[in-house]
C-alpha positions in Angstrom: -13.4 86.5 20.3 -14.1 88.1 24.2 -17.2 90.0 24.0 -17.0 93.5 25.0 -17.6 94.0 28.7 -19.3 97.4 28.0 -21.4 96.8 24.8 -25.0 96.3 26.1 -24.6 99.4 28.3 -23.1 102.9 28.7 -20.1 102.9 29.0 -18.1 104.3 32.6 -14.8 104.9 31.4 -13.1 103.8 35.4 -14.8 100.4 34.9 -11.8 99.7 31.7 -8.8 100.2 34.5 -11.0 96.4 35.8 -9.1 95.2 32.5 -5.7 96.8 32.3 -2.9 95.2 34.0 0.5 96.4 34.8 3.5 94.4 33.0 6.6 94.4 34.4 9.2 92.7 32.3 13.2 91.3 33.3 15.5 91.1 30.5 18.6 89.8 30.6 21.7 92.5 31.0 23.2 90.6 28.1 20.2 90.5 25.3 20.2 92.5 22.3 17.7 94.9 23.5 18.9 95.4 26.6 21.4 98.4 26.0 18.7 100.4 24.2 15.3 99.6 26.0 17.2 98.3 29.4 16.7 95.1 31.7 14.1 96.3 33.8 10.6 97.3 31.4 7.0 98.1 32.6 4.0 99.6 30.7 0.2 98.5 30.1 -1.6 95.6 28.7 -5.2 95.0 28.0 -6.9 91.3 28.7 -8.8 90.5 25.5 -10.2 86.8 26.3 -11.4 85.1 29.6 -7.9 82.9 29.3 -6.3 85.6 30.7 -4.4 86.4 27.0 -2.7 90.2 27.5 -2.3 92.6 24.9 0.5 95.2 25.5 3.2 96.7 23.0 6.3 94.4 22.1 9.0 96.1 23.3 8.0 95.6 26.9 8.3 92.5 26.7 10.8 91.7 24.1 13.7 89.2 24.9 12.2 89.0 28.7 13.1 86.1 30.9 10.0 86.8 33.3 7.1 89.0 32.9 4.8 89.5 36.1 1.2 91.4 35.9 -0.2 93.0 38.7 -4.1 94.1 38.3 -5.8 97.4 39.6 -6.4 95.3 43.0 -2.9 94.8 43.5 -2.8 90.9 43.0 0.1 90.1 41.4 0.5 87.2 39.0 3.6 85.4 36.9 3.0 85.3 33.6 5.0 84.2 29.8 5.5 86.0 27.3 4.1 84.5 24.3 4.8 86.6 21.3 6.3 89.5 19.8 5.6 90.5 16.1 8.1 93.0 14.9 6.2 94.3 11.8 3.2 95.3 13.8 4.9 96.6 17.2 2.1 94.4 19.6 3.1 91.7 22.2 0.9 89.3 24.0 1.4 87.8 27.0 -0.2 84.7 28.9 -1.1 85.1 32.7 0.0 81.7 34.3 -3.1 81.4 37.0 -6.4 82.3 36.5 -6.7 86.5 35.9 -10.9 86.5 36.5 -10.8 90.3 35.1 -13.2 90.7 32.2 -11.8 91.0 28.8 -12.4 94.0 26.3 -13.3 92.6 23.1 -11.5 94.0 19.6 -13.2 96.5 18.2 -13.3 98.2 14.3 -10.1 100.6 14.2 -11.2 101.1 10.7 -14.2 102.7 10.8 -12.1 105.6 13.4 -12.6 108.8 11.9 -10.3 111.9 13.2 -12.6 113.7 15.7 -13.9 110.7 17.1 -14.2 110.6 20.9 -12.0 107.6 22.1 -10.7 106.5 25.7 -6.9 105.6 26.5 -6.8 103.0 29.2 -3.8 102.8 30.9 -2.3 101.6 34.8 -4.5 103.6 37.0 -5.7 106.4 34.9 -8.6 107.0 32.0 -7.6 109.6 29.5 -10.6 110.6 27.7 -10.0 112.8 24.3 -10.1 112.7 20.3 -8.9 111.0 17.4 -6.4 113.8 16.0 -5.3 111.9 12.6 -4.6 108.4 11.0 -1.3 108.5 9.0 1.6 106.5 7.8 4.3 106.6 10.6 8.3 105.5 10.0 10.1 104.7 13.6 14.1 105.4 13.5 14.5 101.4 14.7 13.1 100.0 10.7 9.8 100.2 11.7 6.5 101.5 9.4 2.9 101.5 10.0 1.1 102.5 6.9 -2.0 104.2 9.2 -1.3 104.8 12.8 -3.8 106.2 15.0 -2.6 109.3 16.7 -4.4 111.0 19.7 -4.6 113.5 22.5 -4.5 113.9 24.8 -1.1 112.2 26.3 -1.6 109.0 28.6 1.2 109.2 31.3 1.8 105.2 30.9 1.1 105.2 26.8 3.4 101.8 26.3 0.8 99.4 26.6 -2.1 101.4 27.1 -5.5 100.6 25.3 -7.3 102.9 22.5 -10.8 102.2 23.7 -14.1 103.3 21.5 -17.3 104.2 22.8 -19.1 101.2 22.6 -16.0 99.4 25.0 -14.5 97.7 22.5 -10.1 97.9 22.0 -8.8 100.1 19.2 -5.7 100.1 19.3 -2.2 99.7 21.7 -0.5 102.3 22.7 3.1 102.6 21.6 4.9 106.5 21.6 4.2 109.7 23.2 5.5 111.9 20.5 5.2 115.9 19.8 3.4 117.2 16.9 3.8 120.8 15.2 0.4 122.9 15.4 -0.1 126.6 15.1 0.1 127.0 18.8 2.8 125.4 19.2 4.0 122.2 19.9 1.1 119.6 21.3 2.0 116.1 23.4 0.3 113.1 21.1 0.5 109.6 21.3 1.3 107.0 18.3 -1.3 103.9 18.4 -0.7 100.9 17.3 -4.3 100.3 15.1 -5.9 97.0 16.1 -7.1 96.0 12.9 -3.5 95.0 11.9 -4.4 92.0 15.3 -7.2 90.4 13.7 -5.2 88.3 11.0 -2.7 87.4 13.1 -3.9 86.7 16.6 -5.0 82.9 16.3 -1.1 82.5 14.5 0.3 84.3 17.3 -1.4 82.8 20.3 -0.7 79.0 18.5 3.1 79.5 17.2 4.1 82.5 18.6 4.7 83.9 15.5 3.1 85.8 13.2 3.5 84.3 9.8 4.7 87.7 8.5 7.6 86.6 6.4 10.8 87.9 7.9 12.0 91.4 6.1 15.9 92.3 5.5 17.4 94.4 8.6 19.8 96.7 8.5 20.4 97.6 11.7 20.1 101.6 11.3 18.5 104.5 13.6 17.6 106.9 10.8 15.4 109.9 10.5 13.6 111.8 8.2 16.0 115.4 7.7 15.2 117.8 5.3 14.1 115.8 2.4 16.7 113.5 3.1 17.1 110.1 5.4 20.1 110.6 7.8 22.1 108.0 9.8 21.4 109.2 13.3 23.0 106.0 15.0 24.1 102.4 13.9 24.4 99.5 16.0 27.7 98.1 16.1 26.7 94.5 16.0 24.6 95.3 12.9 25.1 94.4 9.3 25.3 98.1 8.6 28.0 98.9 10.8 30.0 95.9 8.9 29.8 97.7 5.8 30.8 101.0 7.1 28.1 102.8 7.7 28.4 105.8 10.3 26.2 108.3 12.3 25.8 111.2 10.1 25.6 109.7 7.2 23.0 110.5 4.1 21.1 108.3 2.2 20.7 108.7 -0.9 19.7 105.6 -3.0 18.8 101.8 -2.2 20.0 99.6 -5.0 18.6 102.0 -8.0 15.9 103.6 -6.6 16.3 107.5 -4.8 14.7 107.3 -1.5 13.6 110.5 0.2 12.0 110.2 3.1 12.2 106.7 5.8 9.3 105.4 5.1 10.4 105.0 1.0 14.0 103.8 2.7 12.1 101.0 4.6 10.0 100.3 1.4 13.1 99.5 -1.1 15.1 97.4 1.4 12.2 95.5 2.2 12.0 94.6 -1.5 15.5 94.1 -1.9 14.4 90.3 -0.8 15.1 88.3 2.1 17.0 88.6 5.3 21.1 88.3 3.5 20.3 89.8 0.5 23.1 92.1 -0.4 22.0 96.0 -0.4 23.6 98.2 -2.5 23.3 101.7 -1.0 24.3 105.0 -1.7 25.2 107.3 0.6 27.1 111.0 1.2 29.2 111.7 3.5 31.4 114.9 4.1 29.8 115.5 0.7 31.4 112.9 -0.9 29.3 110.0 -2.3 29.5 106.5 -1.7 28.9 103.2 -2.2 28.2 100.4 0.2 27.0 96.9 0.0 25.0 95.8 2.9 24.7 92.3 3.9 21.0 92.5 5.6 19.8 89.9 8.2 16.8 88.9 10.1 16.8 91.1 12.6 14.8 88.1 14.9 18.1 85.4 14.8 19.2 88.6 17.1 17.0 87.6 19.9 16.2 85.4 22.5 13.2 83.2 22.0 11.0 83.0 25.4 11.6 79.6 26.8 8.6 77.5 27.3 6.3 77.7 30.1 
């Protein structure tokens, strides 16, 4: 484990942007991901050990052929990616030449209470502000966090960007910037990626490049929550769903027996529905009639390209 650069002094907040690096990422036009995130991806990463091992978020770097970081000097070095896990959302990358930045140790996202003053570290800019709340979060793309961190204010280059406590240590990854409802109005917050949910899985990751996580049955739906109800917003034509006829607008109603009324209880029953090709019965209602449908699920990995050894 790095030790934290900053914890046997105080803290100056510009000193963090020594260990965030820009990630630039090249997908190929003809991935899986490619139509939705595009070919061309850049964001954040934090370096958490002398080895020059980056943390960022996963989509950046999902799928890419080539991944180059460039550090708040403007040296530019070639790097692999090394790992996506898809139930947690991070991505870690491995510079291919020595980095010599310092690392920022993990921290205790835990022990974050909401009101806690935090730093978001990000390419070329310290956000300082507040823990606003930690609370389940369901992503339209079959993704769920049962406690995300959630912040403000907004860091211009979230993706990637690193949640960073008082005593220096990493909190959390930066993932969304998303809008939340207060009683003046809107307010710009980003979604966090807690860094708790590393620790069990980093040593797997950096070794095997996977997680361990057992793969969970996929769909392949963008779905919100509306009005007590999940709604189809969008389904990928090369996805299971779309096979077995589901379409944009649809309502869901039931998975196998069980009413489901918000995403994050949709997510919950297909993921115990069993493995990737399990056959999901759901229910659905469309131009208010009800229906029926059988979805073959899959493993929403056997979709994506594998980064070729380095």
């Amino acid at each position: 484990m790095a030790k934290s650069i900053h914890q046997d002094r105080k803290l100056n907040p510009q000193d963090l942007l020594r260990s965030v690096v820009l990630v630039e990422a090249t997908i190929p036009e003809d991935s899986f991901t490619a139509p939705m995130l595009g070919s061309e991806r850049s964001g954040s990463g934090v370096v958490i050990n002398e080895n020059g091992l980056v943390l960022t978020i996963g989509y950046i770097i999902a799928e890419a052929e080539s991944v180059r970081l460039t550090t708040s000097s403007g040296r530019k070095i070639e790097a692999h990616p090394l790992a996506y896990d898809q139930e947690t959302g991070f991505g870690l990358v491995q510079a291919l030449s020595p980095l010599d930045l310092p690392a920022i140790g993990l921290g205790d996202s835990d022990s974050l209470r909401p009101g806690d003053d935090v730093f978001v570290a990000g390419v070329g800019e310290v956000i300082e502000g507040q823990l606003l709340a930690r609370q389940e979060f369901a992503g339209y793309w079959e993704y769920l966090l049962d406690e995300a961190l959630f912040t403000a204010p907004v860091h211009p280059s979230w993706g990637g960007a690193g949640l960073i406590g008082a005593d220096g240590r990493l909190l959390g990854i930066g993932s969304l910037q998303l809008q939340a409802a207060t009683t003046g109005g809107a307010q710009d917050i980003n979604m966090i990626v807690p860094i708790s949910l590393l620790a069990p899985i980093l040593d797997r990751l950096v070794s095997t490049g996977h997680s361990g996580h057992a793969a969970r049955p996929w769909l392949g739906l963008y779905s919100a929550d509306h009005d007590g109800h999940v709604a189809v917003i969008n389904v990928d034509p090369r996805g299971p769903a779309a096979a077995a006829g589901v379409q944009a607008g649809d309502i869901v109603r039931d998975v196998r027996d069980q009413a489901v009324d918000s995403l994050a209880e949709f997510y919950r029953e297909v993921w115990a529905s069993g493995t990737p090709g399990a056959e999901i019965p759901v229910r659905i209602v469309r131009d208010g009639r009800e229906l029926w449908l059988r979805i073959r699920s899959a493993d929403r990995g056997d979709f994506l390209r594998k980064p070729l050894l380095q």
